[in-house]
N, C-alpha and C positions, 0 to 999 in steps of 0.2 A: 363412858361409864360401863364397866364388866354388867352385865346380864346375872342375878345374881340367882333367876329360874335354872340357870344351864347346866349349873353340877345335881340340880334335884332331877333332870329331864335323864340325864350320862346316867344315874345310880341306877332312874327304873330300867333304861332299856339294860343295863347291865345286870340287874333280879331277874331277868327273865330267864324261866330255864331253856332248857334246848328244842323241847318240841314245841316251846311257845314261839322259838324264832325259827323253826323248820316251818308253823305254818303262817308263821308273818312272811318266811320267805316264799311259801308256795303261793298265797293268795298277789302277791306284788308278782311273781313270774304269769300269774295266771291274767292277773289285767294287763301285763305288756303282751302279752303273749294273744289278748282277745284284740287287743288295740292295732297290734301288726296286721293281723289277720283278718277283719272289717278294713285297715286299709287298702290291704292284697285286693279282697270282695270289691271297691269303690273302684280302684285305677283298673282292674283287670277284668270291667265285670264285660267288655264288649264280648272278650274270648269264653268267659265263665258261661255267659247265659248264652252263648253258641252252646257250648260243651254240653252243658245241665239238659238243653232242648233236645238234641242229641243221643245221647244216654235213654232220655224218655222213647225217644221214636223205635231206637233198638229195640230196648226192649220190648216193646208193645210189638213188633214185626217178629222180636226172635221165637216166638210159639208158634206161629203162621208157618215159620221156613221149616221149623222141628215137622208139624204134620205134611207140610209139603213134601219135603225128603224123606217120610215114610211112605208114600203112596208108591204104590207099583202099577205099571201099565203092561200086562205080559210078561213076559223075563225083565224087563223095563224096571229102572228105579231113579227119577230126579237125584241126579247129583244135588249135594248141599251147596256146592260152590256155586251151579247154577240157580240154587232158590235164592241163595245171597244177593248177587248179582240183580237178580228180578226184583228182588225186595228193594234192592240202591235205586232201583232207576224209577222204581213207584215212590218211593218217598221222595226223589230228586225232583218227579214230575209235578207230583203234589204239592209240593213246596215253592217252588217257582211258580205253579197254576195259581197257589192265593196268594203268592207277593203281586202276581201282575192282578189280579182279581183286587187286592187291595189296594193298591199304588191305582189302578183306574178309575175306581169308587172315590177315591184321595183327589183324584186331579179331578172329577166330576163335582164334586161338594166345594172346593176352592174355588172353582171357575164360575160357578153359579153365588157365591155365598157372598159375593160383593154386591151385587146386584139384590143381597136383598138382609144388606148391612142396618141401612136406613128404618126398614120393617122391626127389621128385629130389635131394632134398639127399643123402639115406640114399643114394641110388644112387652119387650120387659119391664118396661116404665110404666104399662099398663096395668102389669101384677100386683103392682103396689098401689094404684090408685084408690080404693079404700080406704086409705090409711089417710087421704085428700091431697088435693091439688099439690101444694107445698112437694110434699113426699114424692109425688111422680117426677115431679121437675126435679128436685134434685137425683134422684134414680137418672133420670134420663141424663140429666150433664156426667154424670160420673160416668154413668154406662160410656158416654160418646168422647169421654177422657181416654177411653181404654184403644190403644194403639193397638189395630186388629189387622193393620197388611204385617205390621213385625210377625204376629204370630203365624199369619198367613204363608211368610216365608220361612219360617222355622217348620211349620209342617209339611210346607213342599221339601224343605231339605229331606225329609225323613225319608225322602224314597229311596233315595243312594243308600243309606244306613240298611234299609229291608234289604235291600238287595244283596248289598254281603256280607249280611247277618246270615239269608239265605245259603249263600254259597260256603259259608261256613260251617254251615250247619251238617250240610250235603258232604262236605269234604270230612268231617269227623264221623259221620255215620258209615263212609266208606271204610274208615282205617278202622273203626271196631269191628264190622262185618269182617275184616280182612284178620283180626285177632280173635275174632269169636273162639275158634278153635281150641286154642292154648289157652282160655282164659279158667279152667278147671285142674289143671296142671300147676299153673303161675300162682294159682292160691294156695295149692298143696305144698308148694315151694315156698311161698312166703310163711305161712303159718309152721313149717314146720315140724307138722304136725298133723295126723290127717285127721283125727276124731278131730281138734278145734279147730283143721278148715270146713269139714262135716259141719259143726256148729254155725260158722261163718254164711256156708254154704246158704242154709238154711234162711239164716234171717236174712241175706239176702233177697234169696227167693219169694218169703215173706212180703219184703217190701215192694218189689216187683208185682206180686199177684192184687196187691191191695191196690198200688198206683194205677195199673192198667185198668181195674176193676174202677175207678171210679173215674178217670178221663175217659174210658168208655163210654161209660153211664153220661156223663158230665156233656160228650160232644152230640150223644144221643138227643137229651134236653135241649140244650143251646141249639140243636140244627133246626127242632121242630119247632122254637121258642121264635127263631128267628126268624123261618119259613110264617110264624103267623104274623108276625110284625109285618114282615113284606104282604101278605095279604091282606092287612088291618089297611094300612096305606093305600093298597093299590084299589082297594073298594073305596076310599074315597075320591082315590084318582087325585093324590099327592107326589109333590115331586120327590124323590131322595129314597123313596121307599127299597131298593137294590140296599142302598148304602144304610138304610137304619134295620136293617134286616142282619146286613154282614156286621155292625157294630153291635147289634145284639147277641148274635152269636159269639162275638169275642167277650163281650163284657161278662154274659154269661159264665165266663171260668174265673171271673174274677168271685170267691164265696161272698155272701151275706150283702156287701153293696154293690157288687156289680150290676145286676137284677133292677136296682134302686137306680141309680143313675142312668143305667139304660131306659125305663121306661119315663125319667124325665126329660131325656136328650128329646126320644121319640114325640114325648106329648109338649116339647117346644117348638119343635120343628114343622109339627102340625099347627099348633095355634102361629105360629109367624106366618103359616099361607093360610091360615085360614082367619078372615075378623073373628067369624062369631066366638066367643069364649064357647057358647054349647059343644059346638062341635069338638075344640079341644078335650074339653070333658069328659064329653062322652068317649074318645081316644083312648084318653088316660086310665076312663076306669076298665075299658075291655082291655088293655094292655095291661093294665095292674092286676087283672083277675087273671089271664094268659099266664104273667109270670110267678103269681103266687099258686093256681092248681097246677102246673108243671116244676115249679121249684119245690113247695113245701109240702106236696100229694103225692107228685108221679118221682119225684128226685129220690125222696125218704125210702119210699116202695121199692125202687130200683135198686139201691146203696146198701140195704139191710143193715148189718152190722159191720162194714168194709173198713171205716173210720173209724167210728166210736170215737171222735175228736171233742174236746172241750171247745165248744163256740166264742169264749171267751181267748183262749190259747189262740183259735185260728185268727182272731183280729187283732191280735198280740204280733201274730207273724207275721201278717197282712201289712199292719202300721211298720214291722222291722225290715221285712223283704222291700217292702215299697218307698222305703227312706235309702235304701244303701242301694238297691235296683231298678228301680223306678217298678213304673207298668210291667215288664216283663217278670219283676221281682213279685208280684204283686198275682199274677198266674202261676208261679211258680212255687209260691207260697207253702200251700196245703200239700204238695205232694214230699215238699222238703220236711215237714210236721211230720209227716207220718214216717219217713225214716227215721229223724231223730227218736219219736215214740218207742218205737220196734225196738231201735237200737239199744234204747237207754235201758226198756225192760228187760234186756237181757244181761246188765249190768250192774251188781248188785249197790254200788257206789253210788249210781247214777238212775235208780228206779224209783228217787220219788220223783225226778224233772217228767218221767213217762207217766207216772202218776197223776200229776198235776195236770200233765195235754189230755190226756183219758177225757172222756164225757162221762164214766161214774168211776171212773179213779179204779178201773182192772184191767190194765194194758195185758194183758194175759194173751197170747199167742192163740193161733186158731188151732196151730197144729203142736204138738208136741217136739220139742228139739230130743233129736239123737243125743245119748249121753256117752262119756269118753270113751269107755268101754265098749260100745256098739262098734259089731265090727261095718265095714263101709259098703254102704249100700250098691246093687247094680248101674254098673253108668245110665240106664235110662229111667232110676229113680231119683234118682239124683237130684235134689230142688234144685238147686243153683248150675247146673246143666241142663238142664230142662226149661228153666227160665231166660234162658241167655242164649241157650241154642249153642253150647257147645255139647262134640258129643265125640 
């Protein structure tokens, strides 16, 4: 039986005029086009979230090398290829130093954590006791359903993956150091154009100064956030305290739930060695007041107006980095937010998406962009030479 909807369906899409199917066409290119591209992100993110980590560590080192290689000693002046070089082999060292500082604390929590499987289960079945008997008992069978040598082995696997994630990471920070040079040149060549790699330059540099500005800030918090976790524990003379110190400090970079989660890992970990619920307690709240006057007093204070992110947007990103990237995607998050931000206000097409990430909706620049006509700046004013450390 003919379909007798199918010449009324033919007639409208043939009423449409031209720019009605120029953007029927653009929006169907634009979702193949997002769809390819989150696959790229999912299959390739082992090399992506190397690269992305990478990228960060330069840049935060390339202002370091710039005032290194200005300093004179006498007639003396640090070569730049040798601050480069010093810079490769501190981060190379740094990096290996917390994969094995992590991967130890990893085999230390695994080796002990069987041994106190049995507790834990009873402790968690214990939280719900309240609620009566019934309720604990089933908590506890479910709890004792959950298959914990699998996951036991799935987290021991993880040490190989750190490790040349690691070596990854090291190998790409090599080969930018080793391009740093040409990389103020190679933009003037791509843009074509120097006032709009000027512009380019610029926001660049922009995003640069904001990201470092706040994983500074960011590793300052977490180091001291962490340092009291390890001494909250060790004043009780708790086992794990190393290790709930170094996951604090990581979780720390995760925004808004990191903080949350950490201090409930910490005050499980405590109530599973310790019976009395008091003691947990009392754990939880001096760790929960730790990370709320260091996150939402000393963070704020520190950050000023760095961000200006919409808190909404960041768990927007949070929930998207952390579906297609996992964990790594999920620290990586906010720093990704803020270049799109940058970007987009600079984009008259694309300035309400910087709008909306804003926290009162004025992504507005700190600094004023060069405009086309400006003629081009000294190579050592240069934002995007200066930020990058070519010169």
């Amino acid at each position: 039986m003919p379909d007798e909807n199918k010449p009324a369906q033919l007639s409208a899409v043939a009423r449409l005029t031209f720019t009605e199917k120029f953007r029927l066409q653009t929006w169907l290119m634009g979702i193949i086009a997002f769809a390819v591209v989150l696959f790229l992100l999912v299959q390739a993110k082992f090399i992506l979230i190397a690269l992305a980590i990478a990228i960060i560590l330069f840049s935060l080192t390339s202002d370091a090398i710039n005032s290194i290689s200005r300093v004179r000693i006498g007639r003396f002046r640090i070569a730049s290829w040798v601050a480069s070089i010093a810079a490769v082999f501190l981060i190379a060292s740094s990096l290996l130093i917390m994969a094995g500082l992590v991967i130890s604390q990893l085999n230390t929590v695994l080796s002990t954590t069987l041994a106190y499987t049995d507790d834990a289960q009873r402790a968690i079945a214990q939280m719900f006791g309240w609620m009566g008997e019934d309720v604990e008992q089933s908590v506890l069978q479910t709890v004792r359903s959950i298959e914990i040598s699998g996951y036991l082995r799935s987290a021991a696997g993880q040490a190989g993956t750190i490790l040349s994630q690691v070596v990854l990471i090291i190998l790409f920070v090599g080969f930018l150091f080793a391009e740093r040079v040409w990389f103020g040149t190679k933009l003037e060549k791509l843009m074509a154009d120097k006032a709009q790699a000027r512009r380019v330059s610029a926001i660049i540099g922009s995003i640069i100064r904001r990201v470092n500005h706040y994983l500074l800030v960011k590793a300052l918090i977490s180091s001291v956030t962490g340092f009291a976790i390890f001494l909250l524990l060790s004043v009780f003379n708790l086992q794990f305290a190393a290790a709930m110190g170094l996951l604090t400090f990581v979780l720390n970079f995760i925004p808004s739930v990191g903080s949350i989660i950490a201090t409930l890992i910490v005050t499980l970990v405590a109530y599973i060695q310790v019976p009395e619920p008091q003691t947990a307690v009392l754990i939880f709240v001096i760790a929960g007041m730790t990370q709320f006057l260091l996150g939402n007093v000393i963070d704020p204070m520190l950050m000023g107006k760095t961000l200006r992110l919409s808190s909404f947007g960041i768990i927007i990103s949070l929930a998207f980095w952390g579906a297609v990237w996992g964990i790594p995607g999920m620290f990586l998050a906010v720093p990704f937010m803020v270049a799109v931000m940058i970007v987009c206000s600079h984009i008259p097409s694309a300035r309400p998406v910087a709008v909306l990430l804003s926290r009162e909706g004025l992504p507005e620049e700190e600094f004023p962009l060069p405009p086309a006509d400006q003629p081009p700046a000294p190579p050592e004013e240069r934002p995007f030479s200066h930020a990058v450390g070519a010169e």
